[in-house]
ZATOR-514734 format. One record per residue (C-alpha): y, z, x; residue number from 1. Coordinates in nm, 3 decimals. Layout:
BEGIN
[[Y,Z,X],NUM]
...
end
This chain:
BEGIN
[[11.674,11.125,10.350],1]
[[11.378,10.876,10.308],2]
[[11.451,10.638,10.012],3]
[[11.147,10.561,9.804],4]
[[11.141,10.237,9.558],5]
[[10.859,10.197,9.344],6]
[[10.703,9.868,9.195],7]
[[10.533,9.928,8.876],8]
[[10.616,10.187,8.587],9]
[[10.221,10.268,8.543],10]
[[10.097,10.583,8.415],11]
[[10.049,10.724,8.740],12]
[[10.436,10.644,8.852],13]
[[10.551,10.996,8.693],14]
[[10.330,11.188,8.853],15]
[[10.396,11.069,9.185],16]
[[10.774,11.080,9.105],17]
[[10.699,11.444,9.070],18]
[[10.529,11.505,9.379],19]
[[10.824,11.339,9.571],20]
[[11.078,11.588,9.377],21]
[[10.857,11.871,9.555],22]
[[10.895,11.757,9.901],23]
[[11.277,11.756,10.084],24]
[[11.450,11.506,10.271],25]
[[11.312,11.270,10.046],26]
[[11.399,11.081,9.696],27]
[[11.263,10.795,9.447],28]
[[11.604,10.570,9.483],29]
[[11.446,10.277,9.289],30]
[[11.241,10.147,9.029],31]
[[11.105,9.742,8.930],32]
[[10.951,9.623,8.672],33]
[[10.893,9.244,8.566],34]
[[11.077,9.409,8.274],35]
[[11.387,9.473,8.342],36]
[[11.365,9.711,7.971],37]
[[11.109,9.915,8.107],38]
[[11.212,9.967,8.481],39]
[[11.529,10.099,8.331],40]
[[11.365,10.320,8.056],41]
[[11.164,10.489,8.308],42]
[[11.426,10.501,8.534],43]
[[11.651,10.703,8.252],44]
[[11.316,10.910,8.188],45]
[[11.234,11.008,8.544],46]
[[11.636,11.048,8.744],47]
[[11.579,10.734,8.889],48]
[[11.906,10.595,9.002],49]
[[11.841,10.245,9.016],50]
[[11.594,9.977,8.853],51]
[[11.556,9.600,8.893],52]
[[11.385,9.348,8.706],53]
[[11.193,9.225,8.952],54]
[[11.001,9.336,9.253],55]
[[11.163,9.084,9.505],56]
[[11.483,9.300,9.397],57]
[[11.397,9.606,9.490],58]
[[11.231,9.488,9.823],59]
[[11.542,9.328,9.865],60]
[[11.717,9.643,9.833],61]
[[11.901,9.762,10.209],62]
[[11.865,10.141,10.074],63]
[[11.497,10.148,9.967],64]
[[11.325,10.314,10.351],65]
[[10.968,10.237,10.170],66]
[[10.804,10.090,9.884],67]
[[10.535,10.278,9.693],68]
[[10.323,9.999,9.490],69]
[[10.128,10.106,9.185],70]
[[10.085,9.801,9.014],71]
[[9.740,9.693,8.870],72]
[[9.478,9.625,9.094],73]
[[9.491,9.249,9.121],74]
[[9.836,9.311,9.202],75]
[[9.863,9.526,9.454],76]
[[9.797,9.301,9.753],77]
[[10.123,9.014,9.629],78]
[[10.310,9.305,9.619],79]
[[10.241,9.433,9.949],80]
[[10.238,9.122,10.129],81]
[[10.593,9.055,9.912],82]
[[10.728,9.412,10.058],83]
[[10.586,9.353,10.418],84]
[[10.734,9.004,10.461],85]
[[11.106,9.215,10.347],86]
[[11.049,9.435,10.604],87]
[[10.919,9.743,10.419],88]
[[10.694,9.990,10.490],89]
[[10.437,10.018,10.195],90]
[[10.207,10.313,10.040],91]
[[9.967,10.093,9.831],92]
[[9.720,10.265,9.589],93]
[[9.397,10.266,9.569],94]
[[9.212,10.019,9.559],95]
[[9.365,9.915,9.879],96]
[[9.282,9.530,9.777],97]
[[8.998,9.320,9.628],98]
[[8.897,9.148,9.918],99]
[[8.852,9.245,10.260],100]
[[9.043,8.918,10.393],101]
[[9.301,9.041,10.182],102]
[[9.321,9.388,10.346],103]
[[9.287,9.308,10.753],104]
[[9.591,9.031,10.642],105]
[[9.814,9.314,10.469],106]
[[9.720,9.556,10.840],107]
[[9.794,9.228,11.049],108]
[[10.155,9.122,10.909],109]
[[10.249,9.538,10.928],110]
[[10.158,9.565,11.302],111]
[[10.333,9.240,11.327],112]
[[10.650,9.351,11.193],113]
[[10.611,9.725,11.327],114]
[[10.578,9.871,10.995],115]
[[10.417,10.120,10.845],116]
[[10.062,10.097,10.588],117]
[[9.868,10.321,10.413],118]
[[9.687,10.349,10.155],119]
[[9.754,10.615,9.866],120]
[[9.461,10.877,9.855],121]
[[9.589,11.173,9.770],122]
[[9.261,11.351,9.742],123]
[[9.231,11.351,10.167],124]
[[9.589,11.553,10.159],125]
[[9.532,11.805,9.927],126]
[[9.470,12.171,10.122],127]
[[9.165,12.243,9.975],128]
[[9.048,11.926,10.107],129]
[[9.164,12.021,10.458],130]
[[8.979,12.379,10.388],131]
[[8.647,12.226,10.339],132]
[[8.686,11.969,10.604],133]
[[8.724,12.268,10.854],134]
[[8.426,12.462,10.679],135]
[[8.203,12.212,10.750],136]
[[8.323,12.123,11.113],137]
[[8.299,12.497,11.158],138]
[[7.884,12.493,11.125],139]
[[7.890,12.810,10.880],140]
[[7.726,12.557,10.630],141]
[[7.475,12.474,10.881],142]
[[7.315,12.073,10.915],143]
[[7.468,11.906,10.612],144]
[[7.163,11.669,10.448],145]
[[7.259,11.580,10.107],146]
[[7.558,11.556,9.856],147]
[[7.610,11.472,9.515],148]
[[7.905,11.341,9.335],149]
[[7.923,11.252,9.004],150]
[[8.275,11.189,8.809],151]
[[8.313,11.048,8.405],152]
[[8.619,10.867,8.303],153]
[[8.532,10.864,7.913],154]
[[8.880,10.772,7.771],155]
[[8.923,10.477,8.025],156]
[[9.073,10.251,7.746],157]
[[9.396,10.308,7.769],158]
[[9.414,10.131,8.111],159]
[[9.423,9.791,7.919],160]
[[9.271,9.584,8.177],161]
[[9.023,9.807,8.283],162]
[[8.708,9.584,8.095],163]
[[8.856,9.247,8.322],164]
[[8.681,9.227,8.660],165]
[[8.930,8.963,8.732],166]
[[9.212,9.171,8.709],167]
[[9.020,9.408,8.917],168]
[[8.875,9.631,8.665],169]
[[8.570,9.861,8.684],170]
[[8.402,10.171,8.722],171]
[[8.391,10.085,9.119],172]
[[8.708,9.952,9.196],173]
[[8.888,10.202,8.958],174]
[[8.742,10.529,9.051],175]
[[8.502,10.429,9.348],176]
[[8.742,10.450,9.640],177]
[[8.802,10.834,9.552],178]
[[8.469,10.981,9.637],179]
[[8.398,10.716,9.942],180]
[[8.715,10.787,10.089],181]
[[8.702,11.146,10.041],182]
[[8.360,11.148,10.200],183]
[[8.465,11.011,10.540],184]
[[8.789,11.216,10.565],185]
[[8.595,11.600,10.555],186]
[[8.295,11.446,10.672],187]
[[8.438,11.281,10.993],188]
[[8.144,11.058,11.007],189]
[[8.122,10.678,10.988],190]
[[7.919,10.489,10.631],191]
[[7.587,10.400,10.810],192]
[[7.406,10.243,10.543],193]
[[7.495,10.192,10.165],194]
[[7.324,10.050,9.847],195]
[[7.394,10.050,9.476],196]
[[7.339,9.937,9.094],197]
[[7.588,9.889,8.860],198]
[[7.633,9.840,8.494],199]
[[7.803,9.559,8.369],200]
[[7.854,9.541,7.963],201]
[[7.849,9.142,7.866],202]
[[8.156,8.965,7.998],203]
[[8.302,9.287,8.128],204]
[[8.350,9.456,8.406],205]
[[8.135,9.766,8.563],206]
[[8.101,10.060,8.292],207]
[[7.897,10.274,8.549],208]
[[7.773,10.259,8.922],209]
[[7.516,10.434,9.133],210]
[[7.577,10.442,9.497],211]
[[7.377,10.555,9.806],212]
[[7.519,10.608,10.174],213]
[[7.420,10.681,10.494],214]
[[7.669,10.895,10.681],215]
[[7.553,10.934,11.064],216]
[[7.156,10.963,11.114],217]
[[7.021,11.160,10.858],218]
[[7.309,11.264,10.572],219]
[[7.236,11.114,10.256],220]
[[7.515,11.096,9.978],221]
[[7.472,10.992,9.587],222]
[[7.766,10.868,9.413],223]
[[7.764,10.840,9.037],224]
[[8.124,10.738,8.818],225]
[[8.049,10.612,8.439],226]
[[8.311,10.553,8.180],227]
[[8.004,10.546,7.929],228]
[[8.010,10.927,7.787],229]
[[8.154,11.264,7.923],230]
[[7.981,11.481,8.165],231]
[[8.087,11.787,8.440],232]
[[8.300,11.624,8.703],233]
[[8.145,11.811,8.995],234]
[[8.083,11.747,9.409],235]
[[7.823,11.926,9.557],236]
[[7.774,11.949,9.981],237]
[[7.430,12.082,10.083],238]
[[7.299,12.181,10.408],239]
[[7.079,12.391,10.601],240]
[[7.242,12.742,10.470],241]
[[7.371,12.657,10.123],242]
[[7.628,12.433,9.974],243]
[[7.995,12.451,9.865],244]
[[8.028,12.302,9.493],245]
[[8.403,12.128,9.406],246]
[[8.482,12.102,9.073],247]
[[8.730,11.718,9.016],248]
[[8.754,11.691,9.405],249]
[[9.058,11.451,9.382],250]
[[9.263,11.759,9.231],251]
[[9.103,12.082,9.257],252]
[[9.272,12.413,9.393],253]
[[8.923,12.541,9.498],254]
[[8.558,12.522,9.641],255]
[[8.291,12.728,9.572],256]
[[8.058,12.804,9.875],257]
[[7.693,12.948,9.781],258]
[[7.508,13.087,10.045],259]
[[7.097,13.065,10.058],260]
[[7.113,13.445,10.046],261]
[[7.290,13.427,9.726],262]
[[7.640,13.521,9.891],263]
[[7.953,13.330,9.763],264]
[[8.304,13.301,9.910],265]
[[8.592,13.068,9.770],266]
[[8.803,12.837,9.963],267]
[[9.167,12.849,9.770],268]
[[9.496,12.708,9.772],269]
[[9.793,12.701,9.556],270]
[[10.019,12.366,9.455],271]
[[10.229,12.241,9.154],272]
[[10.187,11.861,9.201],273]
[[9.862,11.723,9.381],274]
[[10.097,11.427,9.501],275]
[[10.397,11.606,9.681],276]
[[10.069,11.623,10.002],277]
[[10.056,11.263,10.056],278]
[[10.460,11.224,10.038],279]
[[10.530,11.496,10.289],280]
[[10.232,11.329,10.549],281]
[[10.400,10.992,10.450],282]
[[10.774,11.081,10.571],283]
[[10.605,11.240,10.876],284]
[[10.438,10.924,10.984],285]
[[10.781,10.746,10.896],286]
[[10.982,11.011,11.079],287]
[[10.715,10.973,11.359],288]
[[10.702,10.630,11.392],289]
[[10.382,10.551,11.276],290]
[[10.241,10.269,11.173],291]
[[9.918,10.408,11.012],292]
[[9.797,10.707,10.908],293]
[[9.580,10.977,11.146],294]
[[9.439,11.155,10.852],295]
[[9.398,10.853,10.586],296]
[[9.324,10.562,10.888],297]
[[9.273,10.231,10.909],298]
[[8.961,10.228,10.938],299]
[[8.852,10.406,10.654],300]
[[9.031,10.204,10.429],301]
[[8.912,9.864,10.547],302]
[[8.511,10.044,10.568],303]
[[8.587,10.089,10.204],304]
[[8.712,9.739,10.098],305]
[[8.467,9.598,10.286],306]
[[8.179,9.814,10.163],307]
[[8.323,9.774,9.729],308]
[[8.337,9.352,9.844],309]
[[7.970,9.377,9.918],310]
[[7.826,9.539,9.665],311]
[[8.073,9.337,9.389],312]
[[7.957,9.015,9.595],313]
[[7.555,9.155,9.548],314]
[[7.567,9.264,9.194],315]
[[7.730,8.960,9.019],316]
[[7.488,8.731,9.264],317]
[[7.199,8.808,9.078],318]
end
């Protein structure tokens, strides 16, 4: 049985709870909060059997196997590091960190204590995302040339600190890391190149971004996320023989492929929680001894820091 403890009661903390329900050999044992009042509440809400008011608690705790750390996004590397240095493996959510110093420190101290790091991307474990990864590797779509992604986020304001850059708010560092990460997972193929405008409302952080990369020699991909008004949420892969459309990537149950000849086909699966993916390949790494991920690597998570750090660094120099 591989104990989870959790650090955090954010919105996306249920959710996740439920995908661990789905998986066996597994349970959330824990729950922290810097209030103790609302680590227990959602510990009475969810079947948690234990909460603490503070995360040094829980990391503390001899029965928690690994800590799951959902916290805002300033947060999340303290909270690592603070897990790390008690000797817990750590799933950390997106964004990994702020700062690329920040993330090769948080790989560093795991390796050096043998511990296992990942970070949480549940869109890369999802079957259909494994379905179109092997489309694509299969040729049937031909030379792939372009994709476009774009994604709206028009209610964002209930994430109160979503406007503060500081606290690591913004249309990039909230949502960004979902299409970029995605990308290189079905792709297989390394960020070549990559450039980018943003939107930034006065004395807020990035409402809207526009990014271009370079995957390989000659792929092109366009990346739009707003939080500005509502459109289609909608990924579409084109190469030499047609393109496969995907409806909310980071959740969907299928892809649509369109052949030039006007043929279609559907890649399907079927799942209850879009979470209960990453938790199973989790325990297997733990089980495995592991101490990063095959499927959601290293690499692609520090590519990605390093990449949002740029283009923060570029935009707010000018």
């Amino acid at each position: 049985m591989i104990r989870y403890g959790i650090l955090s009661t954010a919105q996306v903390v249920p959710r996740f709870v439920a995908g661990v329900k789905e998986v066996p050999d597994c349970e959330v044992y824990a729950i922290a909060s810097r209030s103790l009042a609302l680590a227990e509440k959602m510990a009475q809400e969810l079947e948690i059997p234990y909460a603490y008011g503070s995360y040094q608690a829980l990391c503390q705790d001899e029965q928690v196997d690994i800590v799951y750390i959902a916290t805002y996004n300033q947060g999340h590397y303290p909270a690592a590091k603070l897990a790390l240095e008690n000797n817990k493996p750590v799933l950390l959510e997106k964004p990994f960190t702020l700062t690329s110093a920040e993330a090769e420190e948080l790989f560093a101290l795991a390796e050096e204590k043998n511990l296992f790091l990942m970070e949480a991307q549940k869109a890369v474990f999802l079957p259909t995302a494994k379905l179109i990864k092997e489309f694509i590797a299969s040729g049937k779509l031909g030379a792939l040339h372009w994709i476009q992604s774009k994604t709206a986020y028009p209610n964002i304001d209930h994430v109160s600190w979503f406007r503060s850059l500081a606290a690591g708010g913004g249309a990039l560092h909230g949502a960004g890391f979902y299409p970029v990460e995605y990308l290189q997972y079905i792709l297989d193929q390394p960020i070549t190149a990559f450039s980018g405008n943003a939107v930034f409302p006065k004395e807020q952080s990035d409402s809207q971004f526009n990014l271009t990369l370079t995957f390989g020699e000659q792929l092109l991909a366009n990346i739009f996320i707003t939080v500005d008004f509502a459109t289609d949420n909608q990924m579409i892969i084109y190469g030499d023989l047609g393109r496969i459309e995907i409806s909310d990537f980071w959740k969907t149950k299928t892809a649509k492929i369109i052949y030039n000849s006007g043929e279609t086909a559907l890649l399907t699966s079927d799942f209850t929680s879009e979470f209960a993916f990453e938790v199973a390949h989790v325990n297997h790494c733990l089980t495995e001894g592991y101490l990063t991920s095959p499927l959601m690597t290293k690499d692609i998570t520090l590519t990605t820091v390093k990449m949002v750090e740029s283009l923060y660094y570029q935009w707010l120099s000018k």
